[in-house]
N, C-alpha and C positions, 0 to 999 in steps of 0.2 A: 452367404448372400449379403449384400451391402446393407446397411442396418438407415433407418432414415435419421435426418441431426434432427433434435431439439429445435424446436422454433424458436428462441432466443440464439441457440447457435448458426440457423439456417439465415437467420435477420442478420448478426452481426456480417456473417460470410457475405452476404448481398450487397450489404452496407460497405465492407471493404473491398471487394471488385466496382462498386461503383465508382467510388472514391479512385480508385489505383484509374480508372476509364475516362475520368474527370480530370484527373489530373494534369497540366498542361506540360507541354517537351517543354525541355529549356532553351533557352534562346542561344542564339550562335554567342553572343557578348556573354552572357554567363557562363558556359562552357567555356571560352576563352580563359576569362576571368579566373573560373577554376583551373586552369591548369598555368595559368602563369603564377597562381599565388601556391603550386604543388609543386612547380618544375623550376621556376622563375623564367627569366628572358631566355628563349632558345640562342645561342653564339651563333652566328651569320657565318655560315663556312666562305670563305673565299670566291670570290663570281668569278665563272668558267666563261671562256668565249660562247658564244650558241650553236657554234657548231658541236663544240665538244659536247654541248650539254646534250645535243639531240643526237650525238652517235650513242654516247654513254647510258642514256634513256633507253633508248633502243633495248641496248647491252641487258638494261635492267629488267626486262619482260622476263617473266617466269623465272627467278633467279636471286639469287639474294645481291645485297648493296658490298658484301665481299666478292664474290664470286664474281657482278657486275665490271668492280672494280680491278679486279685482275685481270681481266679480258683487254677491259679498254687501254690499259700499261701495255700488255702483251700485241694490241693490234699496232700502238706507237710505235714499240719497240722495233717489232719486224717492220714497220714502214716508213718508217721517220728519217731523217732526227725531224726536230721541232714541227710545225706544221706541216712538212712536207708530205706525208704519210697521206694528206686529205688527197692529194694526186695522186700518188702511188696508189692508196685502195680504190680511188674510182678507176685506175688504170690497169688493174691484176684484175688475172684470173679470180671466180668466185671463191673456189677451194683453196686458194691462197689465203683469203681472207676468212674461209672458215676455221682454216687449222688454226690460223693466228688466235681467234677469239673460242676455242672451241671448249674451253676452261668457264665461261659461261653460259652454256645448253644453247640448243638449239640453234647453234654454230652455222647451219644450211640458211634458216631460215630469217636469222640475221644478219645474215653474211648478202643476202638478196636485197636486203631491206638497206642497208647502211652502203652497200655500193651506190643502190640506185637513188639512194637521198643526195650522195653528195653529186652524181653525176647530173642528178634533175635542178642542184643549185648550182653548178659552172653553168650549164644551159641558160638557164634563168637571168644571172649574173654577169655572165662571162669569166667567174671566178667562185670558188668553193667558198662562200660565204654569205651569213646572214646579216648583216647587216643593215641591208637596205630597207629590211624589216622594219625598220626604225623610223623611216620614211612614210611607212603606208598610214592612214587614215584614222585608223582606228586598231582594234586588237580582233575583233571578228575576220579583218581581212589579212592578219598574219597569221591568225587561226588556218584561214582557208590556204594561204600557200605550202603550212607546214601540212597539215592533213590532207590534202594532192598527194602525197608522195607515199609511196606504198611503205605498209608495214607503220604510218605517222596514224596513231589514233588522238581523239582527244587530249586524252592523259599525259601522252607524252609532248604534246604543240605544250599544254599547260603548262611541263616544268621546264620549257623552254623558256616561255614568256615568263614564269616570274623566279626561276633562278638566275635568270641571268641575262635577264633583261629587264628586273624589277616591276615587273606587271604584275594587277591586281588578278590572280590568274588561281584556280582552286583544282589543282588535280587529284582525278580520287581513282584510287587503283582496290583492289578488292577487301585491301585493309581497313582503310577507310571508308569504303560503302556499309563495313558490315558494322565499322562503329554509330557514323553517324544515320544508319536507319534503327539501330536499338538506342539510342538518345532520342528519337522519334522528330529530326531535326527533316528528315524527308519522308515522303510515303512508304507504304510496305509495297513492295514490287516493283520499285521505283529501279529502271536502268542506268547503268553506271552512266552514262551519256547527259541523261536526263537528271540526272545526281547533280554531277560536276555544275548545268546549267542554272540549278537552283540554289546549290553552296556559292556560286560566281557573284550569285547576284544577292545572296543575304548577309553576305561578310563585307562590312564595312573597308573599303580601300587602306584606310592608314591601319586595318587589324592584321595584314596581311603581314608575310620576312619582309620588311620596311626598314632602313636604316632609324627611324622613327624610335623601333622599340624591340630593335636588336643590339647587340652589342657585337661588332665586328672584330671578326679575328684576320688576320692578315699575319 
């Protein structure tokens, strides 16, 4: 049977759950802070066009950043050379384009999503690019044309806008929801959606991958 604590021990116990309950999350700048002064400056990989960044996004659902990576070499390869591949895979067969990527999962259900993205931006465009993104108003309404498009969730509009388009943009995929809800930086049961909306808006614009306070590799 469980034995009861000492009341000096049962006080101190109360006393430090309090405290641990009291204690406030750390703020998005100290977080920061701490891992720039663990990690130092992240190196700024190279900016990809946005198109590539949102086929290769795509790629990356359910999948590692290898495996992502080998797909999208492998869908160029079969469809290319250079950009030409964005014609080609809106203009193949689906299963064409699943074989080709089928080295990063769920090959079907990418292969639906990254056809119909590019062929929803020649529509839009009259040519397979994003670009004109650049044009629109704001970032909410480049949000809304990339997430139109089946298979575009949040996450993935986000590492569009700010890989590779330098926008203050926060995308959180299930790595980072499960970090930053045990830093207590968002609520417990807080949706990845509803995540992203409130990392968006509490990280300072120049804390973002900003030439600012990365060091670019090229």
């Amino acid at each position: 049977l469980p034995t009861r604590l000492p009341l000096s021990s049962r006080r101190r116990r109360e006393s430090d759950e309090h405290q641990a309950e009291a204690a406030p999350a750390p703020t998005v700048a100290a977080a920061l802070d701490a891992l720039l002064r663990f990690y130092g400056a992240p190196a700024r990989r190279e900016r990809r066009d946005p198109v590539d960044e949102l086929v290769l996004t795509i790629l990356s659902q359910n999948t590692t950043d290898v495996n992502s990576g080998r797909a999208f070499e492998s869908l160029v390869r079969t469809f290319g050379p250079g950009v030409q591949w964005r014609e080609a895979v809106a203009g193949a067969d689906e299963r064409d384009v699943a074989t080709a990527i089928r080295c990063g999962g769920l090959a079907d259900q990418k292969a639906r999503s990254i056809r119909g993205a590019l062929r929803r931006l020649r529509e839009l465009y009259g040519s397979i690019t994003l670009a004109p993104l650049a044009a629109l108003p704001d970032d909410a309404a480049r949000v809304k044309v990339l997430t139109e498009m089946h298979g575009v969730g949040p996450k993935t509009a986000a590492c569009v806008l700010l890989f590779s388009m330098d926008r203050p943009a926060f995308p959180v995929d299930t790595h980072v929801h499960r970090v930053i809800t045990r830093l207590g930086l968002i609520p417990e049961g807080c949706s990845r959606e509803r995540a992203q909306e409130l990392m968006s808006a509490m990280v300072p614009d120049e804390r973002y991958l900003s030439k600012s306070w990365c060091e670019t590799t090229n």
